[in-house]
N, C-alpha and C positions, 0 to 999 in steps of 0.2 A: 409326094415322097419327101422326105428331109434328111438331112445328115444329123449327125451327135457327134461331136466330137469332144473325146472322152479327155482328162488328167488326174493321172494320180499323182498326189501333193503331200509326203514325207515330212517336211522339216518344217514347213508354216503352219500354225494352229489358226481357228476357225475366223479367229478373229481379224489376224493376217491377211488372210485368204478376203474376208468381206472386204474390208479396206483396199486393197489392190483392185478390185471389182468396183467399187464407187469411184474411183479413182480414174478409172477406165473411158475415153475421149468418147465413145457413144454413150456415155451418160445409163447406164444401168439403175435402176431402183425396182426394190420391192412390187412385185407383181399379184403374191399372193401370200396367207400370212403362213407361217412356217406351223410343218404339221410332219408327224411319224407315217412314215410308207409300210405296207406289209404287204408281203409277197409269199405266195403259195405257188411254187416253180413244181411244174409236170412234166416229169420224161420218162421215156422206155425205161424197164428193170436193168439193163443194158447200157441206160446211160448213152442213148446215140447223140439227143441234141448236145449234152456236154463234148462228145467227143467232136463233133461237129464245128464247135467253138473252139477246142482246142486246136483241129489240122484245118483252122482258117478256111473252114468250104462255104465259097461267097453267097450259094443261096441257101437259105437254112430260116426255120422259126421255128418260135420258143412259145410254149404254151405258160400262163401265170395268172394265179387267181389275187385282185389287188385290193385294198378298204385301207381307209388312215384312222388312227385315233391307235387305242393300242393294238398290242400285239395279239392277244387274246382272237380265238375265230371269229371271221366276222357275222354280223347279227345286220342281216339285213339291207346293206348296204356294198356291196361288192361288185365286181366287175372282172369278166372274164375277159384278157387281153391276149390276142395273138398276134408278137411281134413278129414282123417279117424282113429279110434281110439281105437285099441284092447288093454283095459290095461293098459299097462304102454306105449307099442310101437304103433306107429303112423307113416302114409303117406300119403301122396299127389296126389291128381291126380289132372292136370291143364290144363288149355283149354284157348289159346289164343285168346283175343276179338279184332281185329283189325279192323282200316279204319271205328269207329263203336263211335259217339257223343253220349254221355249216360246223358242229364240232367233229365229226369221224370224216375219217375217209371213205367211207359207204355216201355221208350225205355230198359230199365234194363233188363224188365223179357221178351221182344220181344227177344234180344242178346243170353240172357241165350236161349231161347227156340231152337235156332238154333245149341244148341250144344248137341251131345253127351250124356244127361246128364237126368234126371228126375226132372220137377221141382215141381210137385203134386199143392200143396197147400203154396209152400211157399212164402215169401213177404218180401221186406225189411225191417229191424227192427232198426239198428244201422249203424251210420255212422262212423268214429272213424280214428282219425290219431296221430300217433305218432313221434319220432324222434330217429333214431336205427345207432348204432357204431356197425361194424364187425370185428371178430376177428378170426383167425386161428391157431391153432397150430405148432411149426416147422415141426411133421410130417406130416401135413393135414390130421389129419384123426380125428382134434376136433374143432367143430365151436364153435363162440362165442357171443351171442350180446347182447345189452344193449340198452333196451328201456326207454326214457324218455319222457317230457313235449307231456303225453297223455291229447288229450282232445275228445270229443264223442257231437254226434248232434244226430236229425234224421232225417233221411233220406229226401233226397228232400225238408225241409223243409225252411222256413227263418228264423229260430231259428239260434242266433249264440251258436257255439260251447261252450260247456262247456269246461272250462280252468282245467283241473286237473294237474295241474304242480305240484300242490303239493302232486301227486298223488306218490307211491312209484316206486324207479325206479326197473324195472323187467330184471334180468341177466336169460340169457338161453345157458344151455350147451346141446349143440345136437352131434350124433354121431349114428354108423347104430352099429345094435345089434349086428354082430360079435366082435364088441371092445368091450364090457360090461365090460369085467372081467380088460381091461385097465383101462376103465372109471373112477371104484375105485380108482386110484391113482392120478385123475387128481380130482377127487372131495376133495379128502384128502386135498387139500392145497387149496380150493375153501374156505374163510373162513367165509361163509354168511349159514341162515338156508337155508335148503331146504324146499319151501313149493308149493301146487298147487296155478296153478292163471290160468285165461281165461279173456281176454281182454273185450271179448263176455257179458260175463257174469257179469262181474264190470262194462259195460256202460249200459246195462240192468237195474241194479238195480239202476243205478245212477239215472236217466234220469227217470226211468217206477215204479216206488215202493219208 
């Protein structure tokens, strides 16, 4: 299990934001080369796992179909992820979608049903891609990244994407809970608040409210 501890950063542009991070006493650098995220977020018609997020209920997961490159569905190359979320720590379970063309929502939830997994009542809600710089620590044992120019549609649809470039960009410090009591030290010099965010839940209210 690991922590994420999330920021959202207003007033520094991206460039800011990198600089303050090489700057950083544990020595951070480039981990992985910088690539577009796209998310296909699953929830009840109902909206339970949003709500979920929103009155803070400590154990809760989120279902998300994920592939990088554009935003366009993905072709073959995908990953069915179920975040999970006790409190403050959080894990993963992931199930590889392969050899598997996912444009409707018919082929989405057929994919999903082949795997592993439960899928009750749930439905695609949010589509969502952003653009993420990785960073690593000298010991490797602190991840880095830095989300920017998010933008969110729904799902399947021909709506184009909403543009939230101007949206704030979100740094996230992950690391597995036996380092905790390091992680203090590496946040000390982290010079941004610390606050909750969910991607989930910011294109939710965008887009649907």
């Amino acid at each position: 299990m690991r922590y994420e501890i999330k920021y959202r950063i207003e007033l520094l542009g991206l460039a800011s934001i990198e600089a303050v991070i090489l700057m950083h006493p544990a020595s951070f650098s480039t981990s992985f080369p910088d690539r577009q995220v796209n998310n296909i977020y699953l929830d009840t018609p109902n909206l339970h796992c949003f709500y979920q997020n929103i009155e803070g209920v400590p154990r809760r997961q989120k279902m998300r179909l994920r592939w990088y490159g554009k935003m366009d569905y993905p072709q073959n190359n995908s990953v069915l992820e179920i975040k999970n979320k006790n409190a403050e720590l959080g894990w993963k379970d992931s199930f590889k979608i392969s050899n598997r063309s996912i444009d409707t929502k018919e082929e989405l939830l057929s994919a999903i049903a082949e795997q592993p997994v439960r899928l009750d009542t749930l439905t695609p809600i949010l589509h969502n891609s952003y653009y993420r710089k990785y960073y690593i620590s000298s010991d490797g044992l602190f991840r880095l990244t830095i989300d920017s120019e998010q933008s969110f549609k729904l799902p399947f649809s021909n709506m184009d994407a909403l543009d939230l470039s101007r949206y704030p960009i979100i740094v996230e410090l992950k690391y597995e809970a036996e380092y905790a009591e390091r992680a203090r030290d590496i946040m000390d010099y982290i010079p941004f608040r610390q606050t909750k965010n969910s991607k989930y839940t910011n294109g939710v209210t965008e887009l649907l409210f």
